[in-house]
N, C-alpha and C positions, 0 to 999 in steps of 0.2 A: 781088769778092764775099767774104761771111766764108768763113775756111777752120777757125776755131776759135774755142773759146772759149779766152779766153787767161789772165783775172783773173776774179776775184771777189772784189768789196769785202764787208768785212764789219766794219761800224764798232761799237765797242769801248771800254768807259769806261778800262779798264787794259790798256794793250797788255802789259805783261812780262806780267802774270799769264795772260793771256790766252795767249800767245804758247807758255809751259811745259806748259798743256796740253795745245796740240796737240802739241808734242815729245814729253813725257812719256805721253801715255795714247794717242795714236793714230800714233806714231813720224814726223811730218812735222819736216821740216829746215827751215831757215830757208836763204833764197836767196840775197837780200836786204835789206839795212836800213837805211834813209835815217832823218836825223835832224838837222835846225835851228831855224832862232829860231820856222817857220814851220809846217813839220808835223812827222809822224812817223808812216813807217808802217813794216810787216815783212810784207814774202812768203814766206808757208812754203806746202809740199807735200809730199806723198808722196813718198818718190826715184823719180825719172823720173819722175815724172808731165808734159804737157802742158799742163794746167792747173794756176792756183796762188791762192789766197787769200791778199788782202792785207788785213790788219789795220789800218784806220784809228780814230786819236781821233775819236770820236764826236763829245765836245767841237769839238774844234778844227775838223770837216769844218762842222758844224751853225752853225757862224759865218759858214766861206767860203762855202756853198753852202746858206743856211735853206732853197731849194726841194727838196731833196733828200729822197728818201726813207729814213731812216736804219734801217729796220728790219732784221730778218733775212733773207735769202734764204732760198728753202726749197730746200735743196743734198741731192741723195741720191749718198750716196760708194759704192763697189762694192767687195765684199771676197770672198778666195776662201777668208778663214779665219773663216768669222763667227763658228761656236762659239766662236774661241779669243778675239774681239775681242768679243763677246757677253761672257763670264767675267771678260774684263780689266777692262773698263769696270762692271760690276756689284759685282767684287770689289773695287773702287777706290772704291765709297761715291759713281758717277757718278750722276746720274739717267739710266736707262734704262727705256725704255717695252719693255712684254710684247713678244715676239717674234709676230709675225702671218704668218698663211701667206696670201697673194695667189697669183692666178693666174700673176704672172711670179717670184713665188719668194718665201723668206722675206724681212720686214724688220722694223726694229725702229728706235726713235729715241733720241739721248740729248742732251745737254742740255751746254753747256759752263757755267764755272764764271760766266758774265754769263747763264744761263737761257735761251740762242740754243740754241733746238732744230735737230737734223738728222736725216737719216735715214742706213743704214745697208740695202744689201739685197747678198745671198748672188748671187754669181755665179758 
């Protein structure tokens, strides 16, 4: 049976660009990174984390596999610093949606630089 979630594809018109964001505004590492005639993708994550997002061409997946659904996942990441990741992302000219207070805690959303929304909740 499953014992985790292991990937999360998340297909992508510019993977460098795409790729510095996550480094740069929300500190995930890159794992690894494959690259030939045929694809190209990059798994980054959180340090330690379990789980990891691979960065696929949208392009190039939407060719091998047109039954695919290529959209966004809807990914809610967990943070025990929100205010400071709230500010970062805000003071970085990110899109980020209003902070909402839910019954299981705050969250709020924001947007990377291809307008793939996520979520974002305090734990």
């Amino acid at each position: 049976m499953i014992t985790k979630i292991g990937q999360v594809m998340v297909y992508v018109n510019d993977l460098e660009a795409v790729k510095q964001f996550w480094i740069k505004y929300l500190d995930f590492e890159v794992i690894s990174e494959m690259k030939n005639e045929h694809m190209h993708w990059i798994e980054l994550a959180p340090k330690g984390a379990a789980t990891t997002i691979v960065l696929h061409n949208k392009e190039a997946i939407a060719k091998m596999s047109p039954e695919l659904n290529l959209g966004t996942p809807s990914l809610m990441f967990h943070t025990n610093q929100f205010d400071e990741l709230y500010h970062r992302l805000t003071s970085s000219n990110i899109t980020v949606g209003d902070i909402m207070e839910l019954p299981s805690g705050r969250v709020f959303n924001f947007a990377d630089i291809e307008s793939n929304y996520f979520a974002v909740m305090e734990v």
